[in-house]
N, C-alpha and C positions, 0 to 999 in steps of 0.2 A: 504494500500500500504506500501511494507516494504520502510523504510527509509536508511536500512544497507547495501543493494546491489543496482545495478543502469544495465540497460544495456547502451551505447552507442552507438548511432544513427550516421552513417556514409555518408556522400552523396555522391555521384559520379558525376564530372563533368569533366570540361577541359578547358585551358586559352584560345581555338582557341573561344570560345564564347563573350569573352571581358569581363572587369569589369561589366557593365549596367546589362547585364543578369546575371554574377555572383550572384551579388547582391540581384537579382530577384529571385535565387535559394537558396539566403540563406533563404531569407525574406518566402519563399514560406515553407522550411523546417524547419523554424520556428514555423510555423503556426501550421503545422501538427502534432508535437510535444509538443506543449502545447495541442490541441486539445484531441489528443492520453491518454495524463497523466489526462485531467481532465474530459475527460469523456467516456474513453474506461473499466474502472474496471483492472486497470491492475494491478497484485500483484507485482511490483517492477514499479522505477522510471524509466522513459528513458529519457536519458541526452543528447542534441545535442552535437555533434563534430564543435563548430561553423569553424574551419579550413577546407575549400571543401577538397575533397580526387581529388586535381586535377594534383598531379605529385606522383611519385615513392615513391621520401624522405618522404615526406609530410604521405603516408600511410601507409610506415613503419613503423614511426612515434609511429603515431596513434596506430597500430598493435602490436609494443613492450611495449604503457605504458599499454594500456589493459590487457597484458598477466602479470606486475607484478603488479599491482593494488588489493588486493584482494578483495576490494568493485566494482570490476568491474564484471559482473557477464558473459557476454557475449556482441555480436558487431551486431546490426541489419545493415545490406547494404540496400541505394536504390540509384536504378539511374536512378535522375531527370531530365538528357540526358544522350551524349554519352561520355560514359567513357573508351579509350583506356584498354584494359586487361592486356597489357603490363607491365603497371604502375602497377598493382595491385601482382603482381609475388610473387616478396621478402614481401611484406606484410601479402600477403595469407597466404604464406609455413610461416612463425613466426609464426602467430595465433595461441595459444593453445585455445583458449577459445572459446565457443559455436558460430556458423557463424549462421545468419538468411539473407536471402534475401529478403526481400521484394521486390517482383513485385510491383506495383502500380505507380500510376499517378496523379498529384495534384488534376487536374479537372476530372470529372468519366463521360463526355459527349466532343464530338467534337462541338464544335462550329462552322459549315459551312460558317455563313455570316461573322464572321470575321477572322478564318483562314486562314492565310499568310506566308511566311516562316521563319519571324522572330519568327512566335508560333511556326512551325514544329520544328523549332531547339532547343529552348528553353523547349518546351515539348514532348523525346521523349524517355521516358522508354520505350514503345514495342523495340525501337531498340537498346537502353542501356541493358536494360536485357538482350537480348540474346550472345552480345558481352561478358559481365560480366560471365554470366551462362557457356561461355563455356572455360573459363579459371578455373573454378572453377571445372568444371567436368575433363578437363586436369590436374588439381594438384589433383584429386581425393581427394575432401575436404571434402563429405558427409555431406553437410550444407545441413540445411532445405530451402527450396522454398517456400514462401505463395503468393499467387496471390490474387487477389483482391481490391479494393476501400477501402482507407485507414477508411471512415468513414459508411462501413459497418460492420454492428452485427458480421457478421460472420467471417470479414477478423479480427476483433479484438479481438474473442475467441479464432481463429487461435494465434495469437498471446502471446497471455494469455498462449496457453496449452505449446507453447511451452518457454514462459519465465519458469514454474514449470519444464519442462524436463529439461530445461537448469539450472536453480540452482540447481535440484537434479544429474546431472553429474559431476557439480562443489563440490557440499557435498559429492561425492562417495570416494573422495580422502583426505576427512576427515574423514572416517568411521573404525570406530575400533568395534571388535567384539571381544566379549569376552568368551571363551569358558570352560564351567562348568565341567572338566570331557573332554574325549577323547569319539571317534567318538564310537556307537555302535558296537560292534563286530559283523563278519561277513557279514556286510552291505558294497556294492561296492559303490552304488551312491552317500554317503554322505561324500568320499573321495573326496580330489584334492588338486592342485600344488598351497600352500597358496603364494609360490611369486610370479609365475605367475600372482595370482589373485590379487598382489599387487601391481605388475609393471603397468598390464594392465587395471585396474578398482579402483586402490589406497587404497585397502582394505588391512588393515593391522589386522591380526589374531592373538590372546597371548590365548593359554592356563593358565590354574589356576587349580590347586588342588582342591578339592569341599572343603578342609580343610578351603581354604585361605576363603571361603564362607561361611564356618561355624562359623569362628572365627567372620563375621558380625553379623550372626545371633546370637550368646550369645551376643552381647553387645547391641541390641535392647531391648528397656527399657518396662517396662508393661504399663506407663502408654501412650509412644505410638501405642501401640495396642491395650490399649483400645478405645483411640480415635477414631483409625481408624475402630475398630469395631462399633461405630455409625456412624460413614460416612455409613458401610457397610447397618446397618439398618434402612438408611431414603432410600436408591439407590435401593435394591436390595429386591426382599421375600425370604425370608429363606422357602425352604421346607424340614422339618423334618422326613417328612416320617417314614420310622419303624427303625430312631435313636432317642435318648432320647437326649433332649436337650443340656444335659452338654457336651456329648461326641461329637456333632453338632458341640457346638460353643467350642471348644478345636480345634478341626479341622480346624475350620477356621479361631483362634487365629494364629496357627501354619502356617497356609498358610498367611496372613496379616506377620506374622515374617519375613518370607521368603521375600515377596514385599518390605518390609521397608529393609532390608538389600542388596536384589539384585539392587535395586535402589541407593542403598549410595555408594554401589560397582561401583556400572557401573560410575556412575557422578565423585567419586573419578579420577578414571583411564579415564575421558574422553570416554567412550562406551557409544554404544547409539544400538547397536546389542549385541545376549548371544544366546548362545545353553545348554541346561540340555542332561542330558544322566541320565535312568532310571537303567541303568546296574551301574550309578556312582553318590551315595547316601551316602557315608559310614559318618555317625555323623548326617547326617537327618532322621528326623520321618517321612517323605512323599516326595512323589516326588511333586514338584510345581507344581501347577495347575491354581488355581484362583490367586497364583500373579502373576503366568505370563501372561494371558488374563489381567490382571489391568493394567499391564506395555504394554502390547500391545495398550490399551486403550489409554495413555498418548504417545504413538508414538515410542516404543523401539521395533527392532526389534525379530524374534525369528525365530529360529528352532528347534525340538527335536531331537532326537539323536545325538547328538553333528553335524547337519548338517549344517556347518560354511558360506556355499554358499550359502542358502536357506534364512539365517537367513542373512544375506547383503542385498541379494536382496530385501528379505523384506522392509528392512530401506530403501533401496532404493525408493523403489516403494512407501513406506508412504511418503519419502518427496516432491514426484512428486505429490501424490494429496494431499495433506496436513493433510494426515493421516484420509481420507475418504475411509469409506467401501475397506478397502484393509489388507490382513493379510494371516499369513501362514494357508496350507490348503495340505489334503492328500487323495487323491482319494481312499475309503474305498469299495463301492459297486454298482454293478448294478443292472435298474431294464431294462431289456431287454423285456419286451411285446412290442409288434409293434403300441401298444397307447400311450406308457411310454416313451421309451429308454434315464434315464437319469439315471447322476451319483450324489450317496450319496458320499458329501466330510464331513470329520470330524475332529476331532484328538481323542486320548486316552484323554485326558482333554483339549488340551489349546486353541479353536478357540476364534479367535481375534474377541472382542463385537462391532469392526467399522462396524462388519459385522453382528448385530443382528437388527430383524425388530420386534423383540418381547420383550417384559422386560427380561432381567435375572436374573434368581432366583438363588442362592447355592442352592446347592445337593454337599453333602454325600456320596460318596459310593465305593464300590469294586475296586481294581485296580488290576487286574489277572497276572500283571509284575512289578518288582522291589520288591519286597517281603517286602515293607512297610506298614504303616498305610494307613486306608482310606483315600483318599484326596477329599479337598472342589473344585467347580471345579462350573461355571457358565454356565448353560444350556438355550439357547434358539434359538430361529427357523433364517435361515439366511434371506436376502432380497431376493427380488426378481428387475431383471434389467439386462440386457446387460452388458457383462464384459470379462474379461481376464483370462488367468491361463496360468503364465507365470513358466517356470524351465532353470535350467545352467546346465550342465554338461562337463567335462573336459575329453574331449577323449585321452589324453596322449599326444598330439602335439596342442591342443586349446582347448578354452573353445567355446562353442556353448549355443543359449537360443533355447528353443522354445515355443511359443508363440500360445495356442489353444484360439480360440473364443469361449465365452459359452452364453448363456441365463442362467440365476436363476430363479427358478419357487418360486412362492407360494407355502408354506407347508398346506397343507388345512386336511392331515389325521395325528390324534395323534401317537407319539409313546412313549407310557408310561412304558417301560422299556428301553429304552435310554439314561442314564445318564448323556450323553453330549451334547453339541452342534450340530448343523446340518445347512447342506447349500443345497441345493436340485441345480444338473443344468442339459441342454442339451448342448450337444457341436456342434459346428459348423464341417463342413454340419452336418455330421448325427455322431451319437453311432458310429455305426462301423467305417465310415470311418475318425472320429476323433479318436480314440480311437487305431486302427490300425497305423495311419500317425505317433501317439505320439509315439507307441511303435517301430515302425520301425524307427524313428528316433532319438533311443535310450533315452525317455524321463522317470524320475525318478518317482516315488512317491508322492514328497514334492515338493508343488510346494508356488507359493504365488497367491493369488486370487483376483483380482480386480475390483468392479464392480464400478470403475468412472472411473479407463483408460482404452483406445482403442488399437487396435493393430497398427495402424500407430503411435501413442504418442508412443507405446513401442520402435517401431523399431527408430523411432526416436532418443533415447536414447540410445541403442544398435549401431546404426549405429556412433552415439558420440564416441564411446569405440572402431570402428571398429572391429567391433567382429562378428563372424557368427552367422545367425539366421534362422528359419524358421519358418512362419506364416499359421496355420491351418486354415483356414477360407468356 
């Protein structure tokens, strides 16, 4: 559990109950909040508000220290009773920060033989939630909703998924990306309106010269690359294939160079996303390959062709699941038999190893663009699992996501002239009419691929940003 961010736990009640019960509702929402932190799994603390949210001031209050707290990460509501809407107005519209509602209810059963109306009053979310709900759907808050028994499995995963979407909204407006080189020539989709994308999703974009990159790269010292080349050779098989060894391990000195210096770059200048462009090399022997899958490894975003959106969202989406099986991804080919109909996703070198179900080996070989040296580059098969393939694109008056559902198969046939990575999947419903909805919905190439988050956690996140979406399913 981190100790750095907290959510704050809110409760809703009201004076017409009298002190006696008050009390009863503190004492009650105490309970459930020690309970919650010690044996829910939760990745962040959740702090009670021992103050009820039972007048106006009282949850503005509350509502303006949370928005400038930066250890405050978001504000979970429940109402223990009935909590006028009224009061909650100016509190609401302040909130910047992520709204959770918890439905729920102390006790998860009626008690017939002693139910009376000092219990109905004292316990009555079913009729607080919908008071609460529809002040919230009137200031069009786009808060999440969980329902459920506060000490079920399931209402506390609910919980959990959306504490990660909620600090990763909050991290969006820390995210700087840094871009290697300008956008590939001739390419439309990997264009867009970087302050747009910074007002509205807090990403902030700097170009750099590949110079200013290179000048990292000559100050990397040999002997830490040689280090890092036995890191390389306890982790990884070298397969050599028909290069001779020296020229092998030169290549993949020169890509470790690359790691070690894109990494000092990025932490210097606070980035934690990068985009390469193949067309924009000039002072390198190769275009990256295996350092940027290493750095994907360790959690930095990416996209190729200087694709600045693709490579946010990335980071995005790694820090929502904590940089599980999630990384950039390019829909390269179909296999269209009506036994098959699935898509080969790939890249020209860099798929992220969150997403390998097989060891990876270096390989060596050809790169038929950028007119450099071979580059080392990390080959192996992706998972297989239920997942995501999420893309952005900015139509000139907004940005839009869209959000296809996929299945990942099992790689079970070789392909030994392959020299890169692979991810095998089916898209929801079917080929064609995924594959049709994406492009009529004007969806890009580069997407990012996620097989731990779902398409509700997505939209979840999207709907944070108020942004338009649509969900292939």
């Amino acid at each position: 559990m981190s100790t750095e961010k907290k959510f704050w736990f809110v409760v809703g009640s009201q004076a017409l109950y009298g002190d006696e019960a008050l009390e009863k509702v503190k004492a009650d929402a105490q309970e459930m909040t020690t309970y919650l932190n010690e044996h829910a799994d939760l990745p962040f603390e959740i702090e009670l508000q021992t103050q009820l949210a039972t007048t106006a001031d009282v949850i503005t209050n509350i509502m303006k220290e949370a928005n400038y707290r930066d250890d405050i990460a978001g504000v979970i509501t429940w109402m223990h009773t009935f909590s006028p809407a009224k009061m909650w107005i100016r509190g609401t519209k302040l909130l910047q920060k992520p709204l959770l509602h918890l439905a729920t209810q102390f006790y998860d059963n009626i008690s017939w033989e002693k139910i009376d109306m000092d219990y109905m009053n004292l316990h009555q979310s079913a009729h607080g939630d919908r008071e609460y709900g529809f002040i919230n759907k009137r200031l069009d808050k786009q808060n999440k909703i969980i329902f459920g028994h506060w000490k079920d499995k399931a209402t506390q995963d609910d919980i959990k998924s959306w504490m990660l979407i909620a600090n990763a909204y909050n991290e969006s407006f820390n995210l700087k990306v840094a871009r290697f080189g300008d956008n590939m020539r001739n390419v439309a989709v990997t264009e867009g309106d970087k302050i747009e994308a910074q007002i509205q999703f807090g990403w902030t974009v700097d170009y750099f010269g590949i110079g200013d990159l290179v000048a990292y790269i000559e100050d990397v010292k040999e002997e830490e690359v040689q280090d890092l080349f036995a890191e390389y050779q306890k982790k990884y098989d070298f397969d050599y294939r028909d290069y001779n060894e020296v020229d092998f391990n030169q290549s993949v000195e020169e890509q470790i160079k690359y790691e070690i210096a894109i990494k000092r770059f990025l932490d210097d200048g606070g980035y934690t996303a990068f985009t390469t462009n193949f067309e924009d090399l000039h002072g390198m022997k190769q275009l990256p390959g295996l350092a940027v899958q290493r750095l994907n490894e360790q959690g930095y975003g990416f996209a190729g062709e200087g694709d600045w959106k693709t490579a946010a969202l990335d980071r995005l989406l790694k820090i929502a699941t904590q940089n599980q099986a999630t990384g950039f991804m390019e829909d390269y080919t179909y296999d269209m038999r009506s036994d098959k109909q699935n898509i080969l996703g790939s890249h020209m070198l860099e798929v992220d190893p969150t997403l390998a179900a097989t060891k990876p080996k270096i390989v060596v070989d050809f790169l038929g663009i950028g007119d450099k040296n071979d580059p080392a580059r990390l080959v192996f098969d992706g998972k297989a699992g239920e997942g995501i393939v999420v893309t952005m694109l900015d139509l000139g008056t907004h940005y839009k996501f869209i959000v296809n559902e996929i299945v990942a198969e099992s790689l079970t046939e070789p392909a030994p002239h392959l020299p890169v990575a692979r991810v095998l999947w089916k898209t929801k419903p079917s080929l064609e009419t995924g594959v049709r909805r994406w492009i009529e919905e004007g969806g890009g190439h580069h997407t990012v691929l996620s097989l731990t988050l779902n398409s509700e956690e997505v939209e979840t996140l999207i709907k944070m940003f108020d942004a338009e979406y649509v969900v292939i399913k």
